[in-house]
C-alpha positions in Angstrom: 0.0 0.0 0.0 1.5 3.2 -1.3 1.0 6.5 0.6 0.1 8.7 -2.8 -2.3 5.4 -4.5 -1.2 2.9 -6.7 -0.4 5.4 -9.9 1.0 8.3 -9.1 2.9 10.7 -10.4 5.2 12.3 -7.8 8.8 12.7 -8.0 9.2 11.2 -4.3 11.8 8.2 -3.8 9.7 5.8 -3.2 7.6 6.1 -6.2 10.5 6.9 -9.0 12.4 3.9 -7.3 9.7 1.1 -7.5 9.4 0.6 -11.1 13.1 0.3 -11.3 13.3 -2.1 -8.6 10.6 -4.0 -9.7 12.0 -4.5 -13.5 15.8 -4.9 -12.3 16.0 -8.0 -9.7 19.9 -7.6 -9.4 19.5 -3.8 -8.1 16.7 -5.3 -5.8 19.3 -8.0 -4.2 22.4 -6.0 -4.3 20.6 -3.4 -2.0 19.2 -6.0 0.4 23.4 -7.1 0.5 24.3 -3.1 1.8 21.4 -2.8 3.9 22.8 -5.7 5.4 26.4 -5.0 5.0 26.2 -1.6 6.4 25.1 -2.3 10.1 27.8 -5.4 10.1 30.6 -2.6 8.7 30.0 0.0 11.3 30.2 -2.5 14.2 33.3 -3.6 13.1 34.6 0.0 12.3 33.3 0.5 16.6 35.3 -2.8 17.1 38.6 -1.2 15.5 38.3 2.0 17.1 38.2 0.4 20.3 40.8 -2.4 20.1 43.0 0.8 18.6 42.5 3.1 21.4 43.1 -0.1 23.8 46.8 -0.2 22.0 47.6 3.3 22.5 46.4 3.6 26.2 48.8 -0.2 26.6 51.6 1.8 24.6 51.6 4.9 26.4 51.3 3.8 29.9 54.6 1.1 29.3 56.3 4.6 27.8 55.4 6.0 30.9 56.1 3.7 33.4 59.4 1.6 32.0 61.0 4.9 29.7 60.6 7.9 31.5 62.5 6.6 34.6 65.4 4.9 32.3 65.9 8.5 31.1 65.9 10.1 34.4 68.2 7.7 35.6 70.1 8.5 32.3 70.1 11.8 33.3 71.2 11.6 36.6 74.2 9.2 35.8 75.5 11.9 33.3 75.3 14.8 35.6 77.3 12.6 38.5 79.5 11.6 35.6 80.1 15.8 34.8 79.9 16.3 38.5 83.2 13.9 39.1 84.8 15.5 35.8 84.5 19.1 37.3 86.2 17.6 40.3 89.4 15.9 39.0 89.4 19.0 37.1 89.6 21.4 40.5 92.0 19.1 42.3 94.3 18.3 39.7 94.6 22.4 38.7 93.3 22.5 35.6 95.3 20.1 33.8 92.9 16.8 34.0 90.2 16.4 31.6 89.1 19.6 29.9 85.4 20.9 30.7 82.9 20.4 28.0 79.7 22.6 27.8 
């Protein structure tokens, strides 16, 4: 049951669509497959999203937590390493290893 009557001659989608339809069984079919094929694509787009943000929060945090103190420590170890350089330098007068900036 049509909302204009069986004949009509409106330019609405519904009307200027049927008659194609009707005569073309393959365009009938192949948009019964996207109707379905959309719903099933966007779930797994939602699916991929997810697992991808899952990753980054996983990849960040280990950043965080095992990197970030390696190169403090890093850091540290240098500046005792420039500390003791500076020193050798004072008590040997000058003549041990020469500064660098």
């Amino acid at each position: 049951s049509h909302p204009h009557g069986l004949m009509c001659s409106c330019s609405c989608r519904c009307c200027s669509d049927q008659p194609y339809l009707a005569s073309n069984p393959q365009v009938a079919t192949m948009s019964t497959a996207i109707q379905k094929f959309v719903p099933q694509a966007t779930y797994a787009s939602k699916r991929l999203i997810t697992s991808f943000k899952k990753a980054a929060w996983i990849a960040s945090t280990t950043v965080l937590v095992l990197l970030v103190p390696l190169i403090i420590e890093m850091d540290r170890e240098q500046q005792i390493l420039d500390m003791e350089k500076e020193q050798m330098s004072v008590l040997t007068g000058g003549a041990g290893a020469p500064k660098t900036a």
